[in-house]
C-alpha positions in Angstrom: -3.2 -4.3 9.7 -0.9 -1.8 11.2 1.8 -0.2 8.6 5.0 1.6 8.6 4.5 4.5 6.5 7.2 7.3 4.8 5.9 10.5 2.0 6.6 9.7 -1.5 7.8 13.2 -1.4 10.6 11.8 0.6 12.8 9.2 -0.6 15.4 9.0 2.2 12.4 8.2 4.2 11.2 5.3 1.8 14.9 4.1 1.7 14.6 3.9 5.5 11.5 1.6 5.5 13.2 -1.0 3.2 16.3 -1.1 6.2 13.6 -0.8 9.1 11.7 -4.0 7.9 15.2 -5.9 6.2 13.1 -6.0 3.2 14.5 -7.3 0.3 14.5 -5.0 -2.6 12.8 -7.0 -4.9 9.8 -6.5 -2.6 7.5 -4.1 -4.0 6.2 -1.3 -1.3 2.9 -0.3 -2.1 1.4 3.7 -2.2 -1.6 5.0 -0.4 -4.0 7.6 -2.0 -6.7 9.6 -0.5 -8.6 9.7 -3.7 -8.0 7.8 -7.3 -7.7 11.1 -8.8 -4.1 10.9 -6.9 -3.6 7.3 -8.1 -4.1 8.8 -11.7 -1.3 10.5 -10.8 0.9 7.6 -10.4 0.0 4.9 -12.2 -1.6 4.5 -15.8 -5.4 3.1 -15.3 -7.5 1.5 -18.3 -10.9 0.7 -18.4 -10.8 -2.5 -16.2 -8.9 -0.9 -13.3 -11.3 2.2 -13.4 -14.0 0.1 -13.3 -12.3 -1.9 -10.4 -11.6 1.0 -8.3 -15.1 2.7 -8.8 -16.4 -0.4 -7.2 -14.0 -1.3 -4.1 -12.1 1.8 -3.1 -12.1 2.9 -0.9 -11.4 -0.2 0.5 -9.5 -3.1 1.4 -7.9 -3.6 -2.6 -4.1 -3.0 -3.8 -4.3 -2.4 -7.7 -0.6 -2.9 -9.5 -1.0 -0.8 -12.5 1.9 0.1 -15.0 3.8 3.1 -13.4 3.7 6.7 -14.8 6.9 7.5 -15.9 7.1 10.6 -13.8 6.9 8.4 -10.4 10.8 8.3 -10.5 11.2 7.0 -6.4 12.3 3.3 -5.9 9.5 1.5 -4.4 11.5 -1.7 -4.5 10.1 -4.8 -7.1 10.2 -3.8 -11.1 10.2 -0.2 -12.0 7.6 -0.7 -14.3 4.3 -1.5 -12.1 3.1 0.6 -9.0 0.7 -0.7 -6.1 -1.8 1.2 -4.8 -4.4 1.7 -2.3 -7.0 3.7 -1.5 -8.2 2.9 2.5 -11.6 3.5 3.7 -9.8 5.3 6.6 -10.0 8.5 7.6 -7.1 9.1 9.3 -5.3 8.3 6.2 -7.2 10.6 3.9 -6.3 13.1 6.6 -2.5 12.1 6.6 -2.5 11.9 2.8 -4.1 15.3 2.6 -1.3 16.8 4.4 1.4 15.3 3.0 0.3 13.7 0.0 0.4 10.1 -1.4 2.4 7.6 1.8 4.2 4.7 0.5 3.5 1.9 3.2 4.2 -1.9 4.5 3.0 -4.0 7.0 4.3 -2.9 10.2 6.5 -6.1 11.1 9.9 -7.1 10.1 10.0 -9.0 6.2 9.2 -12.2 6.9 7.6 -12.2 10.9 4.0 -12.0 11.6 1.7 -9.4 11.5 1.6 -7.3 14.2 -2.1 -6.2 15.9 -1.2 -3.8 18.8 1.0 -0.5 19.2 3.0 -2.2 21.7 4.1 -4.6 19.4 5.1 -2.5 16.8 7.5 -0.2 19.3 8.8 -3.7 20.7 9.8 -4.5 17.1 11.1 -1.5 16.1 12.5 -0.2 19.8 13.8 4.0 19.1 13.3 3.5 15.2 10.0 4.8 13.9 9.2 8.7 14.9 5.9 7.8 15.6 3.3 5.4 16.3 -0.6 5.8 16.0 -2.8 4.0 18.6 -5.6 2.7 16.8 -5.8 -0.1 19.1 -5.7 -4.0 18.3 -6.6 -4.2 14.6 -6.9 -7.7 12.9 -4.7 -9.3 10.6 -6.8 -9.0 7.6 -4.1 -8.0 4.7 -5.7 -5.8 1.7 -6.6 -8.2 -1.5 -3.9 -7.6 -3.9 -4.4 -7.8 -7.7 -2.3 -7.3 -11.1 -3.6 -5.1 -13.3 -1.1 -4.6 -16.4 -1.8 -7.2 -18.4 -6.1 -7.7 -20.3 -7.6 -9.3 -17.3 -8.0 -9.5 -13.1 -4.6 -11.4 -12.3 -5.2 -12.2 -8.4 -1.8 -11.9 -6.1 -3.1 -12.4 -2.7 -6.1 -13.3 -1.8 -7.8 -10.8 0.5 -11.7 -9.4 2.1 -12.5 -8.7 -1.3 -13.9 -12.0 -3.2 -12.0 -13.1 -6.0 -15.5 -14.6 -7.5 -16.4 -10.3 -7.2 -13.5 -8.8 -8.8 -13.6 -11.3 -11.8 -17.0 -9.7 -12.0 -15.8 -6.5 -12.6 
């Protein structure tokens, strides 16, 4: 899936995503990491979610986990909980090592489909994004989200990732 991406470093930019996609506040954005020692840095991880990301990250799995109190930027939803991701992709890792953690979304307007080509995304967001990375037609295959704050694996969206294998975890 194709995102639109802004620094956490930068939270004019992250404002800016929230009026690019009309995305309602209340919609959480999640953060992408290069490695979980920078999701350490964000969120607070027990046992479960450490045992979680040792297995599926990277990988195609968003882990909400109750947000470090330093992580002061509006990400939209609660300001409580933080989503994060850690892509097996290494242009990310390469991005993220640049300019640290990315908050990202689906690179469609809230609410449309999801977009698969390049040419999609600059025909649905014509002079608005300073960028656009041609990684060709990707499929629609959204990350598997799940809700780790409370004693167990609370599944949000189902994903590549099994549920039947994360309640193994």
């Amino acid at each position: 899936v194709y995102g639109v991406s802004a620094a956490l470093s930068e939270p004019a930019a992250v404002r800016r995503l929230f009026e690019l996609k009309g995305r309602a506040a209340t919609k959480a954005m999640a953060v992408l990491v290069g490695a979980p020692e920078q999701a350490y840095e964000l969120g607070v991880f027990g046992p479960l979610a450490n045992r979680i990301i040792e297995r599926f990250w990277p990988g195609p799995l968003t882990v909400v986990v109750k947000r470090r109190s330093s992580l002061e930027i509006d990400l939209g939803g609660d300001s409580a909980t933080v989503g994060i991701r850690c892509p097996d992709s290494s242009l990310v890792a390469a991005i993220v090592a640049e300019v640290g953690p990315i908050v990202t979304t689906s690179a469609n307007p809230s609410g449309a489909a999801t977009i698969a080509t390049p040419h999609d995304i600059a025909a649905a967001f014509p002079q608005h994004l300073a960028l656009v990375l041609d990684g060709g037609t990707l499929d629609g295959a959204a990350s598997t989200v799940v809700d780790l704050t409370g004693p167990g694996v609370d599944i949000l969206r189902e994903g590549p990732i099994p549920t039947s294998e994360l309640l193994r975890s």
